[in-house]
Phi, psi and omega in degrees: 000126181285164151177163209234152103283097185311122160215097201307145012255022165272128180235090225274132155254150187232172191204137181219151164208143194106185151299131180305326196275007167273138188272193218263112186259170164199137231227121182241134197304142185260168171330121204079351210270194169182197189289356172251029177301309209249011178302339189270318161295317167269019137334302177280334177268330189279024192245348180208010163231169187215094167274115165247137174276170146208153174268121140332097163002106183088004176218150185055217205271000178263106192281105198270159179254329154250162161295332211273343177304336187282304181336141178297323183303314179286318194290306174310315186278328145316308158338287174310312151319300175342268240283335165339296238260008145238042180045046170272081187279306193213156159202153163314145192216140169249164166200114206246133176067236195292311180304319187282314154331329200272280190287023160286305192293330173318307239260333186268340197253332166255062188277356191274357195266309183260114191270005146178147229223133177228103173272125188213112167076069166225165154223166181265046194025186219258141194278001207227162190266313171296323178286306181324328172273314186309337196235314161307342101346322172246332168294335203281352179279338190271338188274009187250331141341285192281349150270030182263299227218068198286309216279313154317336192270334171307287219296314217263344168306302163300357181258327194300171195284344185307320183247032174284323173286001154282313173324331163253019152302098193311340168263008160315328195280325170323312236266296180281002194274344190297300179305305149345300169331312187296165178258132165284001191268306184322297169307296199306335163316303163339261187351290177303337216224343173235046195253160165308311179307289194289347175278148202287177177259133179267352205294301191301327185293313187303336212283328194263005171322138179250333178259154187305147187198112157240159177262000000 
């Protein structure tokens, strides 16, 4: 079931499947992505869960009101209202990529909310102040690419060798008209202001982690 929720300066889109009273996985998207990053997973899980999407800042139906809002801390801390204003006291979390960095940051600053954590493709950002710049430097390159050009910015995103083997997925071609979807003025926000570079390093913050994190 689609639906929108306000939490200023978020104006958040959602997606729920299952029952309510089951409990509650939530599940965040990686870069380009949306709420229909995880269909195939909750296909299988929502017979005994009650799964919610949401679009990310700069991506699908959700709608921001500052730059400042793209940040991981102001994005986390909106994520957390989210879930207040739907009476979600504590659930599970997936996060693939950029979503799974995002919900590293939830499962270390909120541990009391979230009772486990599932990560694919995530990091605890970068150690250093010289990588951090080095890569906020190179992502600002890539977003002024991708706001030029979103389709050229596809092709040569999927070309990298990482995702050759998705190139031969029978839903890839699904997969880009889906990416395609997205406003590239948006997404390149994404980019800038919620990239590995600009997010704080979590390595020290992990040692003390308390909630279960599989990888």
């Amino acid at each position: 079931m689609e639906r929108f929720v306000s939490i200023d300066p978020y104006h958040f889109h959602y997606q729920t499947a299952g029952c309510s009273n089951s409990p509650v996985i939530l599940f965040l998207h990686g870069f380009m992505g949306d709420c229909r990053e995880f269909e195939g997973a909750i296909a299988r899980l929502s017979n005994h869960y009650h799964c919610l999407t949401v679009d990310l800042p700069g991506h699908g139906k959700t709608q921001v009101a500052t730059d400042e809002a793209y940040f991981i801390q102001n994005t986390a801390h909106g994520l957390i209202q989210f879930l207040r204003a739907l009476r979600i006291q504590s659930c599970f979390l997936v996060g693939y990529s950029m979503g799974g960095r995002l919900a590293l940051y939830l499962t270390l600053h909120f541990p009391h909310i979230f009772m486990k954590a599932a990560l694919e493709s995530a990091s605890p950002g970068l150690k250093t102040a010289a990588e951090q710049n080095q890569r906020i430097q190179h992502d600002f390159a890539l977003a002024e690419k991708l706001e030029t050009n979103l389709p050229i910015f596809l092709k040569k995103w999927y070309e990298q060798p990482l995702f050759h083997s998705l190139q031969r997925h029978p839903n890839f071609e699904k997969l880009l008209k889906q990416r395609s979807q997205n406003c590239p003025r948006r997404l390149a926000k994404s980019l800038r202001y919620l990239s590995t570079g600009c997010q704080p390093s979590l390595w020290q913050q992990i040692q003390q982690n308390t909630v279960p994190i599989s990888c």
